[in-house]
C-alpha positions as CSV (number, residue, x, y, z in Angstrom):
1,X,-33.9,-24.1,-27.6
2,X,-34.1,-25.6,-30.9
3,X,-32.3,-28.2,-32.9
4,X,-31.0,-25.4,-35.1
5,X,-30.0,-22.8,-32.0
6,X,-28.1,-25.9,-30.3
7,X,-26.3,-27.1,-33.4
8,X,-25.4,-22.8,-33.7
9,X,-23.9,-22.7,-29.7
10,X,-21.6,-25.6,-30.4
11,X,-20.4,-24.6,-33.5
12,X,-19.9,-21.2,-31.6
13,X,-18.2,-22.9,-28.4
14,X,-16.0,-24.8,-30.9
15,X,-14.7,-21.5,-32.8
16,X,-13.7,-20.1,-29.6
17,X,-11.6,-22.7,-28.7
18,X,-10.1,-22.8,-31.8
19,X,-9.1,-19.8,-31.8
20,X,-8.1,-19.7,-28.0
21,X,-5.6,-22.3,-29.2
22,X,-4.6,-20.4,-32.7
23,X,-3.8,-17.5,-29.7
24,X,-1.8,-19.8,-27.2
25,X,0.2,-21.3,-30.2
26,X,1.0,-17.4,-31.5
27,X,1.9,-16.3,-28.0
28,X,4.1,-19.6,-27.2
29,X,5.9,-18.8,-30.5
30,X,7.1,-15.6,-29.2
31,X,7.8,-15.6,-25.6
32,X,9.9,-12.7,-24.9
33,X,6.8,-10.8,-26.8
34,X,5.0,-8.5,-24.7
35,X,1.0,-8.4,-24.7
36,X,0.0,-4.9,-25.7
37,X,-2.9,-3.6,-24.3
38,X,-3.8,-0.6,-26.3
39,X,-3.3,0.2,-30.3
40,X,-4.7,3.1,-32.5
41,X,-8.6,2.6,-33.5
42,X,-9.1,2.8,-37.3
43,X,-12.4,4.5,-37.1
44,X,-11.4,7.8,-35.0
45,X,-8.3,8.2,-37.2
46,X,-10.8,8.2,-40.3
47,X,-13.0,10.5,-39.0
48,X,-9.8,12.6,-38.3
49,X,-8.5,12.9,-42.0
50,X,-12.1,14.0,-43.0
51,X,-12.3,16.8,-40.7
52,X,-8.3,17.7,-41.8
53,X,-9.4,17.4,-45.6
54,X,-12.0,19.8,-44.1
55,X,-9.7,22.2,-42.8
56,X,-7.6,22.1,-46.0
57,X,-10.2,22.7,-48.4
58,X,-13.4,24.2,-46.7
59,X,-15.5,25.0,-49.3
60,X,-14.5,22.5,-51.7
61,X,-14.2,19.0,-49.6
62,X,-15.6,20.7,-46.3
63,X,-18.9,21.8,-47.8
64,X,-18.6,25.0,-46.1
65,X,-20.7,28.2,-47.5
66,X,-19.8,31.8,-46.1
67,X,-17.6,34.9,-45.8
68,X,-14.1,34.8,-44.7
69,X,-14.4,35.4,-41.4
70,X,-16.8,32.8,-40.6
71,X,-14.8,30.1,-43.0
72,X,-11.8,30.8,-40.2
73,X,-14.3,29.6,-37.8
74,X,-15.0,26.9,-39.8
75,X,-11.3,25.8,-40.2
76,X,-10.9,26.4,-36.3
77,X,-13.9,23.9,-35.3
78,X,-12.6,21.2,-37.4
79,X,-9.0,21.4,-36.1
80,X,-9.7,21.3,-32.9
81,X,-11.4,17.9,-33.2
82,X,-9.4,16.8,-35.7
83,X,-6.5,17.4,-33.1
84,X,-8.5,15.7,-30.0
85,X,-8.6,12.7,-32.3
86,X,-4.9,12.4,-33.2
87,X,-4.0,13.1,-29.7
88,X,-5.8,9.9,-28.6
89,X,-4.2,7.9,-31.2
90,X,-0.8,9.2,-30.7
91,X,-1.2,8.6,-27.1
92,X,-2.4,4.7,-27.8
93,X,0.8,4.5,-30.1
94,X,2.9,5.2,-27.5
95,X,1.2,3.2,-25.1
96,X,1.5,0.1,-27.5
97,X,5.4,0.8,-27.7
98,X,5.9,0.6,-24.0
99,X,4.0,-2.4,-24.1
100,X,5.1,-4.2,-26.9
101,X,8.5,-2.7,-27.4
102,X,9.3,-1.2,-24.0
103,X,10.2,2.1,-25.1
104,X,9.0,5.1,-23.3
105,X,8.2,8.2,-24.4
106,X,7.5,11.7,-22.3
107,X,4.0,12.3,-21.4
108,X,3.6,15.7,-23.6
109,X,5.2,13.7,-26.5
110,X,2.1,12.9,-28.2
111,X,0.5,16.9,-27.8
112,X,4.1,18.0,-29.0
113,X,3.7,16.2,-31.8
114,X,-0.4,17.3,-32.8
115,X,1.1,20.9,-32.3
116,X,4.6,20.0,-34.4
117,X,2.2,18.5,-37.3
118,X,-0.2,21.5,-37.1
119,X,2.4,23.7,-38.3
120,X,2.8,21.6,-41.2
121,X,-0.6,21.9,-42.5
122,X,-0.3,25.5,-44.6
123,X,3.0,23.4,-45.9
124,X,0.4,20.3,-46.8
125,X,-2.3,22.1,-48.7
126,X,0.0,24.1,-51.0
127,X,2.1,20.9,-51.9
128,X,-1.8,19.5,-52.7
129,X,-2.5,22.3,-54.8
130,X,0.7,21.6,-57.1
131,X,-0.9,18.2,-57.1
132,X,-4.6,19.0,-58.4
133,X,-2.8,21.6,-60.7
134,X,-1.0,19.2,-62.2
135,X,-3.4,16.7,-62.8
136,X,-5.7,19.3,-64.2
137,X,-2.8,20.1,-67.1
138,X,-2.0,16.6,-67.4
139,X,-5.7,14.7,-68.4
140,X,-7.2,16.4,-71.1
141,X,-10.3,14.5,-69.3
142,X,-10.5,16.8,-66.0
143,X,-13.4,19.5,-66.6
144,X,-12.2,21.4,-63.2
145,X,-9.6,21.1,-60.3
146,X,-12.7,20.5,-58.0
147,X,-13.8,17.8,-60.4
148,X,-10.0,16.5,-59.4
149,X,-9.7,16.9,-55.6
150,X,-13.6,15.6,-55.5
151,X,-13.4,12.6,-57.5
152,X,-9.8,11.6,-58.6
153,X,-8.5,8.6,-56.6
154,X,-4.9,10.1,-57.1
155,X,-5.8,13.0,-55.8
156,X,-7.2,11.4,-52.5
157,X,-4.1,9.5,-52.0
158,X,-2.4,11.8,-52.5
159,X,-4.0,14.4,-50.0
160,X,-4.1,11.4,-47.4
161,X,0.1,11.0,-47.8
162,X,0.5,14.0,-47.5
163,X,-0.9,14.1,-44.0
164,X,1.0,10.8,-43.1
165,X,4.4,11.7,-43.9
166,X,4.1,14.4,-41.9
167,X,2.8,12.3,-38.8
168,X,5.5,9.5,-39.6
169,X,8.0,11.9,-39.5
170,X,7.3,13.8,-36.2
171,X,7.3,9.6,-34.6
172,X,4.0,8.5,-34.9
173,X,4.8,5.9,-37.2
174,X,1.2,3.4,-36.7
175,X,-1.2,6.2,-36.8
176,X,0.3,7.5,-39.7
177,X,0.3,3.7,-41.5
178,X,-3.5,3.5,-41.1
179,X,-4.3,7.7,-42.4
180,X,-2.2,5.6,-45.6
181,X,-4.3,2.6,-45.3
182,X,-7.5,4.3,-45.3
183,X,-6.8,5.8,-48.6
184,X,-5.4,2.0,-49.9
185,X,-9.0,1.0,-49.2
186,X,-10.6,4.0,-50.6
187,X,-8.5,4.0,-54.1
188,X,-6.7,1.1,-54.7
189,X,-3.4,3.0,-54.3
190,X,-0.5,1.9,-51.7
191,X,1.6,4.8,-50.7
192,X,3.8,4.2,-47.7
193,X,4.0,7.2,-45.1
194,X,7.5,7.3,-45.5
195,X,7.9,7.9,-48.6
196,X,9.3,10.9,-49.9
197,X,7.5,12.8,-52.5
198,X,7.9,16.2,-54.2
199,X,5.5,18.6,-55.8
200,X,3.3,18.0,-58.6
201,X,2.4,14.5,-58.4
202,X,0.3,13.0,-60.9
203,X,-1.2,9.3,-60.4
204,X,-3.4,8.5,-63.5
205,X,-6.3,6.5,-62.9
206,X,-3.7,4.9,-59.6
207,X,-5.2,1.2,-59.3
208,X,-2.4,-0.9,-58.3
209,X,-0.1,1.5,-57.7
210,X,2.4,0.8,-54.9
211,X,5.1,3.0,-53.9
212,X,7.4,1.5,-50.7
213,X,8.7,3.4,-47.7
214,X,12.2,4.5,-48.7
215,X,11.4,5.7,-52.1
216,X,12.2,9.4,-53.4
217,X,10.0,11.3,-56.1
218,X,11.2,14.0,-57.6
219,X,9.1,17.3,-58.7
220,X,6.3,17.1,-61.3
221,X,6.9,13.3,-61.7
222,X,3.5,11.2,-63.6
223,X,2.7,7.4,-63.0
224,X,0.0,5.5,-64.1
225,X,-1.8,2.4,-62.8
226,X,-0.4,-0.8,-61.9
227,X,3.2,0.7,-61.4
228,X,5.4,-0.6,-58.9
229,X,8.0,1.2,-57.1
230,X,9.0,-1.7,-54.8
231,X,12.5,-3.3,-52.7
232,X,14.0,-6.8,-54.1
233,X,12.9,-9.8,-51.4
234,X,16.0,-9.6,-49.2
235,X,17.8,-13.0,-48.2
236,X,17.4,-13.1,-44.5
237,X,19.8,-15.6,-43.1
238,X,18.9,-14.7,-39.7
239,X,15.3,-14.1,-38.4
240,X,14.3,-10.6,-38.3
241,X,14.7,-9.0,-34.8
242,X,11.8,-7.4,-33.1
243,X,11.0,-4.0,-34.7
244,X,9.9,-0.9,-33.0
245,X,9.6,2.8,-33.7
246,X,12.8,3.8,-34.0
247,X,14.0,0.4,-35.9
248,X,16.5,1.3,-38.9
249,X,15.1,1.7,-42.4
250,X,17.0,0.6,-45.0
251,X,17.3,2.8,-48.2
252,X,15.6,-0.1,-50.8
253,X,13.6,1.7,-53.0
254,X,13.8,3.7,-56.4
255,X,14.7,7.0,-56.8
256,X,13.0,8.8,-59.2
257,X,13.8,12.0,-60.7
258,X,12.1,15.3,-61.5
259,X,9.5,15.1,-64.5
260,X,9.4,11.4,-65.3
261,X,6.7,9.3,-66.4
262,X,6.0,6.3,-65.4
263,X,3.3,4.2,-67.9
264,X,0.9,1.5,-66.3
265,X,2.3,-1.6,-64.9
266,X,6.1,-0.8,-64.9
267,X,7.7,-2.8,-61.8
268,X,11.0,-1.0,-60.6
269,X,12.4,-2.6,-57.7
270,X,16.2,-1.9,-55.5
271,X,17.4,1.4,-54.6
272,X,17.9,2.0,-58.4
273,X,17.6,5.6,-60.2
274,X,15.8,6.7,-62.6
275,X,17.5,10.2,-64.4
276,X,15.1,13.3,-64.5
277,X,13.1,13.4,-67.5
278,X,13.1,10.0,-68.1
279,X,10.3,8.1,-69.6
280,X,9.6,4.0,-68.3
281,X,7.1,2.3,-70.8
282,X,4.5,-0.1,-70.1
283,X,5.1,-3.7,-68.2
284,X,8.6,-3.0,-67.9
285,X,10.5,-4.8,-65.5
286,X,13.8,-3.1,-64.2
287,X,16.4,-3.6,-61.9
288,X,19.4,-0.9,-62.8
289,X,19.7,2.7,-63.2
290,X,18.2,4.9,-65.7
291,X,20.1,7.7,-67.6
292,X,18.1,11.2,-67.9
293,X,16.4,11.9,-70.4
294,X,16.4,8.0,-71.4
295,X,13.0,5.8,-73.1
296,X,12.8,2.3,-71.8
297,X,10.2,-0.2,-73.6
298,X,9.3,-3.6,-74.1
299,X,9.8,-4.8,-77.4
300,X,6.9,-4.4,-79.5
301,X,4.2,-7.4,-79.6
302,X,4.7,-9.6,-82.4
303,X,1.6,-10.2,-85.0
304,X,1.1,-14.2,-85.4
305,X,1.6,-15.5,-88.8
């Protein structure tokens, strides 16, 4: 062994008890924590929302070329492993809960739910096509709608919520937190699974954009990047009790009306409203409701004399 390969194994030996310690000091921290010992893998649940995006859109995301008939086939193939793979991570979810949380759930739960969240999928791609439509009428940019579900970063986010409401609805709360995570590291854009959001959604350009868990978006509503439809910090004079899946969710965030625009790098924060029809300028900062139809802007900049 060399000077350089011994100096390496100590410096390795060293790490590792380091962080046996930085594991002891966690666990010690929280005693009546249990240790879970399984957890949705990242990497199956990825693969997952590609074969589903190729279910949705066959010949446009899933590459497929062919009659009708066979394109069925096509659809059937990818489902079916699509589905093998969400079973697995539904049934890790559940295994982590009774682990970690000691909550128990019936053994067909996590096949109820793959079937329960099929059904939803006809419901999924047409909400996605008022989507693509209305980016396509919004950005004078956009040559085609395949151009859009293809290469749009608001479009993929969108497509990926879509999928993870639907799962964080039916109770699989962590798998459908990483199908949102996945698109956050594809596109920039944060769009918690429980969010609620209604047709036509347009996100322009969509870097930055963070939209929290209880928030409510109305029909044929437009942001742009950087905004931030977010909860005030709450003052916690107790610490926060252990969570779960069926832990209550506070309403927090804004609701937003139908056909409002949102321009880059507003912050809206607190279960505030914002009226249909209503237009938030840049940068704003804002903490109380919004009437309909109302303009809200910055003052202008000011030229230096």
């Amino acid at each position: 062994m060399t000077q350089s390969d011994d100096q390496r194994r100590r410096a390795i030996d060293h790490a590792t008890r380091a962080l046996s310690s930085a594991r002891m000091a966690w666990r010690q921290a929280q005693p009546s924590r249990r240790q879970p010992g399984d957890f949705p893998r990242r990497a199956p649940l990825a693969r997952a929302v590609e074969l589903l995006a190729a279910a949705l859109f066959p010949a446009r995301i899933g590459g497929f070329v062919g009659d009708a008939a066979a394109e069925d086939g096509f659809v059937a193939e990818r489902l079916t492993e699509a589905f093998a793979l969400l079973d697995a991570a539904i049934v890790a979810e559940f295994a982590y809960w009774r682990d970690a949380a000691g909550v128990e759930a019936a053994s067909d739960r996590p096949a109820e739910i793959v079937r329960l969240f099929a059904g939803t999928l006809s419901r999924v791609r047409a909400l996605v096509d008022t989507d693509v439509a209305a980016i396509f009428r919004g950005d004078p940019a956009a040559r085609s709608v395949d151009e859009i579900l293809i290469c749009y970063p608001g479009a993929t986010a969108i497509l990926h919520h879509r999928l993870a409401h639907e799962l964080d609805a039916l109770g699989a709360p962590i798998v459908a937190r990483i199908v949102s995570d996945i698109a956050n590291e594809r596109t920039g854009i944060d769009i918690h699974p429980g969010a609620t959001i209604g047709p036509g959604f347009f996100i322009d350009h969509g870097t930055g954009v963070v939209i929290g868990e209880t928030a409510v978006i109305g029909a044929r509503v437009r942001l742009y990047q950087h905004v931030t439809l977010g909860a005030r910090t709450p003052h916690r004079l107790q610490p926060r009790s252990e969570g779960g899946p069926f832990a209550e969710r506070i309403p927090r965030h804004p609701i937003v009306g139908d056909d409002v625009v949102i321009y880059a790098g507003a912050t809206i924060l607190g279960r505030v409203k914002i009226g249909d029809r209503a237009v938030i300028g840049g940068n704003v900062w804002l903490l109380k409701d919004v009437a309909p139809r109302s303009v809200i802007v910055q003052p202008e900049a000011v030229e230096a004399s």
